[in-house]
C-alpha positions as CSV (number, residue, x, y, z in Angstrom):
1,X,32.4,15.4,82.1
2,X,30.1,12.5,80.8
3,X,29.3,12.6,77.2
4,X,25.3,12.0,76.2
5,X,25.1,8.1,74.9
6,X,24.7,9.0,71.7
7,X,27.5,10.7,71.4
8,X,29.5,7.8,73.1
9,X,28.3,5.5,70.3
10,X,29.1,8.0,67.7
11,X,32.5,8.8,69.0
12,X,33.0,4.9,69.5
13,X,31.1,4.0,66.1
14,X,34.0,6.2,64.6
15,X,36.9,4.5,66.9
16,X,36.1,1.1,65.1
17,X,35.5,2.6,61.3
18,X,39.2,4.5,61.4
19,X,40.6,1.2,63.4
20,X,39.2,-1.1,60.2
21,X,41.0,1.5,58.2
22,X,44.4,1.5,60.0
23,X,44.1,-2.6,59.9
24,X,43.6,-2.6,56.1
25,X,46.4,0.0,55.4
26,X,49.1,-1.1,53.0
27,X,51.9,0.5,54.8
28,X,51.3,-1.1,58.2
29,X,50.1,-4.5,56.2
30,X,53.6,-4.7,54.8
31,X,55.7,-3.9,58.4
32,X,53.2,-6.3,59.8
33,X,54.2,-8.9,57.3
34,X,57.8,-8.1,57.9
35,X,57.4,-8.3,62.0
36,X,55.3,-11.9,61.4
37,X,58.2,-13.2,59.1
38,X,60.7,-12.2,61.7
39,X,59.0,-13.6,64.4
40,X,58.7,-17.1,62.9
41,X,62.3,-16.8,62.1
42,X,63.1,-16.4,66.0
43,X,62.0,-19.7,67.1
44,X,65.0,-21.5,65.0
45,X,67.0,-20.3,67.9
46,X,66.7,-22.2,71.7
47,X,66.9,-19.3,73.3
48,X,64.4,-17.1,71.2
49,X,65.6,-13.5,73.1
50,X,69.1,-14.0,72.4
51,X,69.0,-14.9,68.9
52,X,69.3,-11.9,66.1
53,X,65.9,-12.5,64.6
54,X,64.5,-11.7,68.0
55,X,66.2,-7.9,67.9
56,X,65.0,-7.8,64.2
57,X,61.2,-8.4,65.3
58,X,61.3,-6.4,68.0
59,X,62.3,-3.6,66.1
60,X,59.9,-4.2,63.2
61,X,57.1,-4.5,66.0
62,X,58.0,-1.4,68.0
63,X,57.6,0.1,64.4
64,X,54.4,-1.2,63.3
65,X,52.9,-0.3,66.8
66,X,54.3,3.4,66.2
67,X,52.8,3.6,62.9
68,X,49.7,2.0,63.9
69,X,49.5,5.1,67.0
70,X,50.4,8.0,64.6
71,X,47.6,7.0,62.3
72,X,45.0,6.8,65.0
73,X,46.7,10.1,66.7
74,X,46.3,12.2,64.0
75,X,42.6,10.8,62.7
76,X,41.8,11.4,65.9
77,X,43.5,15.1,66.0
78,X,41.8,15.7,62.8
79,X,38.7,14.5,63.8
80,X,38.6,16.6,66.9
81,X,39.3,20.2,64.5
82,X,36.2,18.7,62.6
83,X,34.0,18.5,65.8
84,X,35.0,21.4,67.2
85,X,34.9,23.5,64.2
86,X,31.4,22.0,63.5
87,X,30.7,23.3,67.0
88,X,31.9,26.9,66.9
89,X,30.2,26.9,63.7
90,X,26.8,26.4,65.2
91,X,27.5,28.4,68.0
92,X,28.6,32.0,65.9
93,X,25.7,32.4,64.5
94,X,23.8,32.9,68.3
95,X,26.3,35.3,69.2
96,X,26.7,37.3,65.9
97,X,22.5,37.8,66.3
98,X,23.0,38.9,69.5
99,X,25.5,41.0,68.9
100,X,23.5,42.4,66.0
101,X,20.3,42.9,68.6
102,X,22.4,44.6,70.6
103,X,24.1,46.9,68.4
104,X,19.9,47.7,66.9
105,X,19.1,48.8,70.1
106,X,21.6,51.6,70.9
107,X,21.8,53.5,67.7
């Protein structure tokens, strides 16, 4: 199913504004902070996988990306409830008059 272009560039319009939020979020700011300082701290080592700072930023990494996805997951999950109750909304109204028709005509 293709979505109408406008609704591409709204659904993409709100993509980037909750992104910008995620990227200014103090949580993930500090965790990315955290995985940058550990990251430096690897290439003290020669051999950057096998030194301990490289297990520390990978961890702190993995983290920050699984934050990062839960934040977008659930705007996005609340975001769809939003839409679709907007939609079911606009829709009850149609079937409650034509329900109402219907139950004028057979008294």
């Amino acid at each position: 199913m293709d979505f109408p272009p406008w609704m591409q560039r709204a659904i993409q319009a709100r993509l980037d504004e909750v992104s910008a939020l995620i990227e200014h979020d103090s949580e993930l700011s500090r965790v990315r902070g955290e995985t940058d300082e550990s990251f430096e701290a690897m290439f003290e080592g020669e051999d950057v996988e096998q030194t301990p700072g490289y297990a520390e930023w990978e961890n702190r990494y993995i983290v920050s990306k699984g934050i990062e996805n839960e934040r977008l997951y659930m705007q996005g999950l609340r975001d769809g409830i939003q839409l679709t109750v907007s939609l079911l909304g606009q829709s009850m109204p149609e079937e409650n008059d034509t329900k109402a028709q219907s139950n004028n005509a057979n008294p």
